[in-house]
C-alpha positions in Angstrom: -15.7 -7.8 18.9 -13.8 -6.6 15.8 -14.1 -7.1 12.3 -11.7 -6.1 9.6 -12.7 -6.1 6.6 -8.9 -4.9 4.5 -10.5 -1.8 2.6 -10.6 1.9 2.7 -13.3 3.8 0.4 -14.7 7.1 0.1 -17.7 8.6 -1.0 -18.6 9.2 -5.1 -20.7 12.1 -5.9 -21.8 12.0 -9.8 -24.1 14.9 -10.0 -26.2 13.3 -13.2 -27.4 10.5 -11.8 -27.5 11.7 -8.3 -25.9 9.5 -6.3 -23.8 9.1 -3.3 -21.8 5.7 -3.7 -18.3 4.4 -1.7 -15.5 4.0 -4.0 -13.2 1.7 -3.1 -9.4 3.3 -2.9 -7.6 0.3 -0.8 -7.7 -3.1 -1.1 -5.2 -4.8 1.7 -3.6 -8.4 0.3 -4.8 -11.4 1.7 -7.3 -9.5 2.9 -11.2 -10.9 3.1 -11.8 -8.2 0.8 -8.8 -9.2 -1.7 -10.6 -12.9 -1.1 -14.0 -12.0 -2.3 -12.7 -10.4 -5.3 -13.0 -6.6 -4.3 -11.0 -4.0 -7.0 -9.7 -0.6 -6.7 -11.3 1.6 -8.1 -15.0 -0.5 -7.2 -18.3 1.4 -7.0 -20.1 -0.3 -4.2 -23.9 0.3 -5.2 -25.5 -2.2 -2.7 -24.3 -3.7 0.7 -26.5 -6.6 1.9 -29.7 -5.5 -1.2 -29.6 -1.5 0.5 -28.3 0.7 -1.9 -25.4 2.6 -0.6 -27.0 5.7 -1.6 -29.5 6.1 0.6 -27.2 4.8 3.9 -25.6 6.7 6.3 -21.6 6.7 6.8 -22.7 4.9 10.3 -25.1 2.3 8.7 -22.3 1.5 6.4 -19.5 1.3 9.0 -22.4 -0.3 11.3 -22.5 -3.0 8.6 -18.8 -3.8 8.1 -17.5 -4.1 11.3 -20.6 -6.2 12.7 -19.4 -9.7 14.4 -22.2 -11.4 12.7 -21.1 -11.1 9.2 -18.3 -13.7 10.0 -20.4 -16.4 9.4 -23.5 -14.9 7.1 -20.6 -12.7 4.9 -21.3 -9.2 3.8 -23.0 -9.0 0.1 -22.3 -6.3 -2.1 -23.3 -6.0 -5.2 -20.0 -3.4 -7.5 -19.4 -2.4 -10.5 -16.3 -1.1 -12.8 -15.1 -0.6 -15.6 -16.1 -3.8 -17.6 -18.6 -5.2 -15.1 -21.8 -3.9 -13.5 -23.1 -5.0 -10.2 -20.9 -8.0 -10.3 -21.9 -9.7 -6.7 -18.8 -9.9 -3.9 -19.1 -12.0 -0.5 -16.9 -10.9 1.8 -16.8 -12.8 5.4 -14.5 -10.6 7.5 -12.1 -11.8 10.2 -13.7 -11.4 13.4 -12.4 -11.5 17.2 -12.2 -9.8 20.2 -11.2 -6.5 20.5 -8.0 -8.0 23.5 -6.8 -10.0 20.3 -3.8 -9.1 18.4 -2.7 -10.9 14.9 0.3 -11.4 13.2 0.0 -8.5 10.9 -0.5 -5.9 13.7 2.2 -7.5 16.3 4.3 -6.2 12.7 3.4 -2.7 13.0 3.8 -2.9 16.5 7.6 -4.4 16.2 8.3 -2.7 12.8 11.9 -1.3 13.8 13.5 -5.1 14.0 13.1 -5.1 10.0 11.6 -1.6 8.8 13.0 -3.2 5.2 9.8 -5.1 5.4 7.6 -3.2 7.7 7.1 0.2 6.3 4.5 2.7 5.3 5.8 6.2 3.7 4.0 8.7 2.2 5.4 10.7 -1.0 3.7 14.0 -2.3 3.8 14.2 -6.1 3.0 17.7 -7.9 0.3 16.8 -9.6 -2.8 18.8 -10.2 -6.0 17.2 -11.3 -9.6 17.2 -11.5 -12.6 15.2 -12.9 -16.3 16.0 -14.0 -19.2 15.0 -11.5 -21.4 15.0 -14.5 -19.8 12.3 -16.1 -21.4 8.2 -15.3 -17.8 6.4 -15.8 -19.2 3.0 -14.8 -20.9 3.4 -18.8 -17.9 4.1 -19.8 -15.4 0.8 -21.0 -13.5 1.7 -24.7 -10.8 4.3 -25.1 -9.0 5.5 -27.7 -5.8 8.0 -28.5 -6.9 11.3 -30.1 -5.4 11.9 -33.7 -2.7 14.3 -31.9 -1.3 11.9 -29.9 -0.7 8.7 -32.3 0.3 10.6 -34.8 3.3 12.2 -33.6 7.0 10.7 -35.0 10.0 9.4 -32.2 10.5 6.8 -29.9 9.4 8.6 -26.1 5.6 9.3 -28.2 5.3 5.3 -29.0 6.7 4.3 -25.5 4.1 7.3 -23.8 1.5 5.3 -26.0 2.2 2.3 -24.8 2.7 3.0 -21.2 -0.5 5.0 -21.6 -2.5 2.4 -22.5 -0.8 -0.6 -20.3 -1.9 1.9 -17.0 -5.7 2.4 -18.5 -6.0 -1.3 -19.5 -5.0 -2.1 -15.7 -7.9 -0.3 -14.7 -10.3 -2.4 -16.7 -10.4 -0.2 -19.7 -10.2 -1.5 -23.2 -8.7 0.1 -26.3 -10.9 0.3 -29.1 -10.4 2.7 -31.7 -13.8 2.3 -32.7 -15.8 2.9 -30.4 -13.8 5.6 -28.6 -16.2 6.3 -25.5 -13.0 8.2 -24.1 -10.2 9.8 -26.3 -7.0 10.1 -24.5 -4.9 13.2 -25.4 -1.0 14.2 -23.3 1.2 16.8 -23.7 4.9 17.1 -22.6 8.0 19.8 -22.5 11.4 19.9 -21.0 12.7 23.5 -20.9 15.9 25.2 -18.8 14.6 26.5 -15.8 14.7 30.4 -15.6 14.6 30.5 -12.2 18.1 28.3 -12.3 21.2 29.4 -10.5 24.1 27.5 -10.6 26.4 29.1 -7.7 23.2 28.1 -5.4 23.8 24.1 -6.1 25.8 22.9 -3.1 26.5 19.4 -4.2 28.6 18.0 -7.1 26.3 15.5 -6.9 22.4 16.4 -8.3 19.7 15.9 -5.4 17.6 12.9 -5.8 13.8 12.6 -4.4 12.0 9.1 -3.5 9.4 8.3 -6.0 7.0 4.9 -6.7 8.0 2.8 -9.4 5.1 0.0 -10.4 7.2 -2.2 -12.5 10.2 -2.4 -9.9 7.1 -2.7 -7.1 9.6 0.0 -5.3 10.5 3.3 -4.0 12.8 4.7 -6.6 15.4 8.0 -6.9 14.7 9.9 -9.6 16.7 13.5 -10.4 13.5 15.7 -8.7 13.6 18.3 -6.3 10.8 17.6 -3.3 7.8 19.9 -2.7 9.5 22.8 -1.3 13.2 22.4 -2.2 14.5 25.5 -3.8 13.7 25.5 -7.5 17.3 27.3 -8.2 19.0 24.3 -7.8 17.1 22.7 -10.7 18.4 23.2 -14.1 15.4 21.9 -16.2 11.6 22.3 -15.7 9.7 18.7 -17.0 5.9 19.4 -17.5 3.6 16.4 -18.7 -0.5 16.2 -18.9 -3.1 14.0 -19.7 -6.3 14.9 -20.5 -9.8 12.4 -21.2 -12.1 13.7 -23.2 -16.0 12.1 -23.6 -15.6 10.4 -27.2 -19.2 11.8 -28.1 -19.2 15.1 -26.9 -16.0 16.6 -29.1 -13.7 19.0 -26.4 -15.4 17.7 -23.3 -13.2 17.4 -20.6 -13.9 14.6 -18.8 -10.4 14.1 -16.3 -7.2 15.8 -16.7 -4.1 15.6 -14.5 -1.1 17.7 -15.1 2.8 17.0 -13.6 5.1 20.0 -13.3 8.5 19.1 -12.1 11.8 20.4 -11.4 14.6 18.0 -13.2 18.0 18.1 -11.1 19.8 16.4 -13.9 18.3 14.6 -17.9 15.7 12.2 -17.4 14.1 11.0 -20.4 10.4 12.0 -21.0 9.5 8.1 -21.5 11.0 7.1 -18.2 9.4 10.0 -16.1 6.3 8.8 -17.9 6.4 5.3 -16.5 6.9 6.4 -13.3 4.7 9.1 -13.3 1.1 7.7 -15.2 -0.3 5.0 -13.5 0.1 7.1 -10.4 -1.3 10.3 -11.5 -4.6 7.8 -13.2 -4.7 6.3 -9.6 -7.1 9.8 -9.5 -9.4 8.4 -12.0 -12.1 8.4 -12.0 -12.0 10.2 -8.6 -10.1 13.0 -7.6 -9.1 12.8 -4.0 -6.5 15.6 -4.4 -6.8 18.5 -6.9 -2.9 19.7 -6.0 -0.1 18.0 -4.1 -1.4 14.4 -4.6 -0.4 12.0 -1.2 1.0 8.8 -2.0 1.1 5.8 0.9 3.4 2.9 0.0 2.8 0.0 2.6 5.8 -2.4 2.3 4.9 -5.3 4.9 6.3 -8.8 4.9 6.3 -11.0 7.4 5.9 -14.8 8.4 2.0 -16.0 9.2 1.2 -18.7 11.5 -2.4 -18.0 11.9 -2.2 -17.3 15.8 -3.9 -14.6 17.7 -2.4 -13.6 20.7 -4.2 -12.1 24.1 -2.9 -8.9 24.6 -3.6 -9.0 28.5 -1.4 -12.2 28.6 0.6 -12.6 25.6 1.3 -16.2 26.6 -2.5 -16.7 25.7 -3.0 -18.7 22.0 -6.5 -16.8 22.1 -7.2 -17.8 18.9 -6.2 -19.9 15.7 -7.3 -19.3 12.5 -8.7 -22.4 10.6 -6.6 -24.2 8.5 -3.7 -21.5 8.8 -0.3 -22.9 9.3 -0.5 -22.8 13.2 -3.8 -24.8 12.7 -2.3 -27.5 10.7 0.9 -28.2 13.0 -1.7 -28.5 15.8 -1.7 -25.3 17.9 -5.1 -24.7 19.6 -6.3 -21.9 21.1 -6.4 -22.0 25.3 -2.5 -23.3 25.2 0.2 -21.5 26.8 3.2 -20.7 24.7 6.5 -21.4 27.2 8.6 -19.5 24.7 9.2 -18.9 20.6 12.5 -20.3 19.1 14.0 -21.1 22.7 13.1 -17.2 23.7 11.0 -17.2 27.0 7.5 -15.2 26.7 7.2 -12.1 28.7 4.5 -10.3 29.6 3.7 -6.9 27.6 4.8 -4.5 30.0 8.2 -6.2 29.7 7.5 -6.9 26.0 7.2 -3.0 25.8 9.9 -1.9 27.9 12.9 -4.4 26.2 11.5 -2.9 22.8 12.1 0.5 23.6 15.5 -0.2 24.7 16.0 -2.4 21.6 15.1 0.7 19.6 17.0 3.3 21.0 20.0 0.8 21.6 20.3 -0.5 18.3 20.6 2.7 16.1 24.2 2.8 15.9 23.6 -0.1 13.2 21.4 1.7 11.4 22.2 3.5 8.3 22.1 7.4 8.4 21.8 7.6 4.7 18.3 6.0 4.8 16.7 8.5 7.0 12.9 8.9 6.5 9.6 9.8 8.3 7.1 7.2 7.6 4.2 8.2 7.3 2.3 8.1 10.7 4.6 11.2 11.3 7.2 9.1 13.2 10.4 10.3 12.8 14.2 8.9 12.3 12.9 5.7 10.5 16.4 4.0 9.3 17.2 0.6 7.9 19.9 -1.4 8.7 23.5 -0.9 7.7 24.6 -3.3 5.4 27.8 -4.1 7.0 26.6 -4.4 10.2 24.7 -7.6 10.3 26.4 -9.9 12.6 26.3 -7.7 15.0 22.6 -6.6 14.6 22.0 -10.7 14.6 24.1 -10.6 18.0 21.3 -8.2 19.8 18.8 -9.8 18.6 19.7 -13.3 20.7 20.4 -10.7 23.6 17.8 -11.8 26.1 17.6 -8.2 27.7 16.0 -7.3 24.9 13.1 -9.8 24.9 12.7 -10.3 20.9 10.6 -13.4 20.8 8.3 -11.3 18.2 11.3 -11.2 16.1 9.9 -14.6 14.2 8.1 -12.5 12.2 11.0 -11.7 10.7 12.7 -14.7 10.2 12.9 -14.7 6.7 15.9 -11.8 7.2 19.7 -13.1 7.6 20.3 -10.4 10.9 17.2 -12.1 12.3 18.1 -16.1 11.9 21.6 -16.5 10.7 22.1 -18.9 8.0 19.1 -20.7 9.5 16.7 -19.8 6.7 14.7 -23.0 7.3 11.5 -20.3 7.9 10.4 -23.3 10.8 9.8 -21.9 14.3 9.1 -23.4 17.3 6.8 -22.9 19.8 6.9 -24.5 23.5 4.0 -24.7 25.2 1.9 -25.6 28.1 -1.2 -27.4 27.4 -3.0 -28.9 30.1 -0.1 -29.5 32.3 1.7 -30.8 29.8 4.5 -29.3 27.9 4.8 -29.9 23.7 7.1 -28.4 21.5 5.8 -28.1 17.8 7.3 -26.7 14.5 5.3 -25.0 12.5 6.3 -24.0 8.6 4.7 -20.1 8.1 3.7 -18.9 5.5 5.7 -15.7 4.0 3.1 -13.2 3.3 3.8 -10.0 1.0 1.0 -7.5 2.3 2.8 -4.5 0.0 0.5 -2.0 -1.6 0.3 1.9 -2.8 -2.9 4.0 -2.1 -4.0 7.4 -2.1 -3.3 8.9 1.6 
């Protein structure tokens, strides 16, 4: 059996009060975790009344992935900023290790839509580091230090603002009275000396992929990569934050620090909003102290609620209560015939046709939108624009076996102007053959996390 839980953590050290606690980084939508309530950013002190502490990495993992916590649930006890030992039930989804779901058959069929199953990873320059000595579960009320608030023009009032917005996010609560942390930035935009114009081989200035949390995107913005020549860059953009303990005056607490080379004006308050809430993704901990890795996980895809046997993908192994499936009256043990009039092959076949598909189909993709995603997997494209009637046209070509495609249906080179989001299943049960429609539901499984 397998349990998945949707969460990634690592461990917390905090030198003054001695501990060893997980601290939860990822939390996976419509995950059981994301069910019971779990945060970012969570201290887990106590799984099932053991403190965390004291267990092992194997105890822990024992714990989690156990098929008997379906039913009893998993009970941790976390705290945050804002709440201590608040008390989380999680009851993971558990089946056998032969059972695939929806959300992996995606990753395993990503290149019919990579628009909506995709999983990059950006580096930022960022530099950072924390204090082990510091307890910032006591810690809950922030404030701007005098140098900050007190400077004149528009970018200061908008670096306020965006400031507080990404701290408040995290459970945090300004209070200019209390002041258990004082925030403090700095910020410059000076001419590169390094800069060489006759080294600049495009008209056009060189753009780099960055993660935007209001647009919920990947972004351009006018920055050279990690590694690009830094000649080509006419501008150097430097910006910092630094948390000091309100009650200890110049103690450090967390600091981060950008330095980036600027291939053409961007103001200081937009590089600010794009730049903040990732760079206080590292607090409180610090998983990189240079060359911070981003993961952006962009996955939708339509959920029926079936589990399919991966020895015989005709096999409804399993249906998840009350999930769409459920409801239209698919039961596990039937035999699917085929999906949306597409016959069911068997996985060797399933594998084959989708290799072809893949290497077939990438004179529609667009060149421009080259990427490696982040599994190291290279020559990731997306579609090309204009080319969608005729990316619709392979996908109904029976060689290439797409019955998984559904999972897609939601995308106009995947169903047409049939945007209905029913499919339908044929199947075998008993003897007898059924057809039935069921109406999925359109999940958005998107997220960012630190590599």
């Amino acid at each position: 059996m397998q349990c998945k839980v949707g969460m990634e953590y690592q461990r917390f050290i905090c030198s003054s009060k001695g501990t060893n606690r997980p601290i939860v980084l990822t939390v996976e939508p419509n995950s059981p975790a994301a069910i019971a309530g779990i945060k970012v950013g969570d201290f887990i002190e106590t799984i099932n009344g053991k403190k965390t502490s004291s267990l092992s990495e194997n105890e822990i993992q024992t714990i989690f992935s156990s098929a008997t916590a379906s039913s009893e649930g998993i009970l941790l006890e976390v705290s945050n900023f804002g709440y201590k030992r608040a008390r989380r039930t999680i009851y993971p989804l558990c089946y056998s290790r032969s059972y695939m779901d929806e959300s992996t058959l995606v990753d395993a069929f990503a290149f019919y839509s990579l628009e909506d199953a995709s999983s990059r990873k950006i580096v930022y320059p960022f530099t950072s580091a924390g204090d082990s000595e510091t307890a910032y579960e006591d810690l809950l009320y922030f404030t701007f230090s005098p140098s900050a608030t007190d400077v004149n023009g528009s970018d200061n009032g908008a670096i306020v603002k965006i400031l507080s917005k990404a701290l408040q996010q995290k459970g945090l609560v300004y209070d200019d009275t209390k002041s258990q942390i004082v925030v403090d930035y700095y910020y410059s935009i000076a001419h590169n000396p390094y800069y060489k114009e006759d080294q600049v081989k495009s008209k056009t200035p060189s753009t780099t992929l960055r993660y935007d949390f209001d647009k919920k995107a990947l972004v351009p913005y006018p920055l050279l990569s990690i590694g690009e020549e830094r000649q080509t860059a006419p501008f150097i953009l430097t910006f910092g934050i630094t948390l000091f303990d309100g009650k200890q005056a110049n103690q450090v607490i967390w600091n981060s620090e950008a330095v980036e080379f600027l291939t053409d004006e961007l103001s200081i308050a937009d590089y600010v909003a794009m730049a903040a809430p990732v760079m206080l993704m590292q607090f409180p901990l610090v998983r990189y102290n240079s060359n911070m890795q981003l993961r952006v996980v962009d996955k939708n895809y339509y959920y029926t609620g079936i589990l399919y046997d991966s020895n015989d993908m005709s096999r409804v192994a399993q249906v998840i209560k009350n999930s769409p499936a459920d409801q239209a009256g698919i039961q596990a043990g039937d035999y699917i015939i085929a999906i949306n009039a597409k016959p069911m092959a068997s996985p060797n076949e399933l594998t084959r046709a989708y290799r072809s598909f893949v290497k077939e189909s990438i004179f529609y993709r667009d060149e421009s939108t080259i990427y490696t995603d982040s599994k190291g997997v290279k020559g990731c494209r997306y579609w090309n624009l204009k080319d969608y009637k005729k990316i619709r046209q392979l996908f109904e070509k029976k060689k290439y076996k797409t019955i998984f495609a559904y999972l897609f249906g939601f995308s106009p080179y995947i169903s047409g102007e049939d945007l209905s989001g029913q499919i339908f299943f044929d199947i075998n049960r008993g003897g007898m053959p059924h057809t039935i429609a069921v109406s999925p539901q359109l999940r958005h499984c998107s997220f960012v996390s630190l590599d």
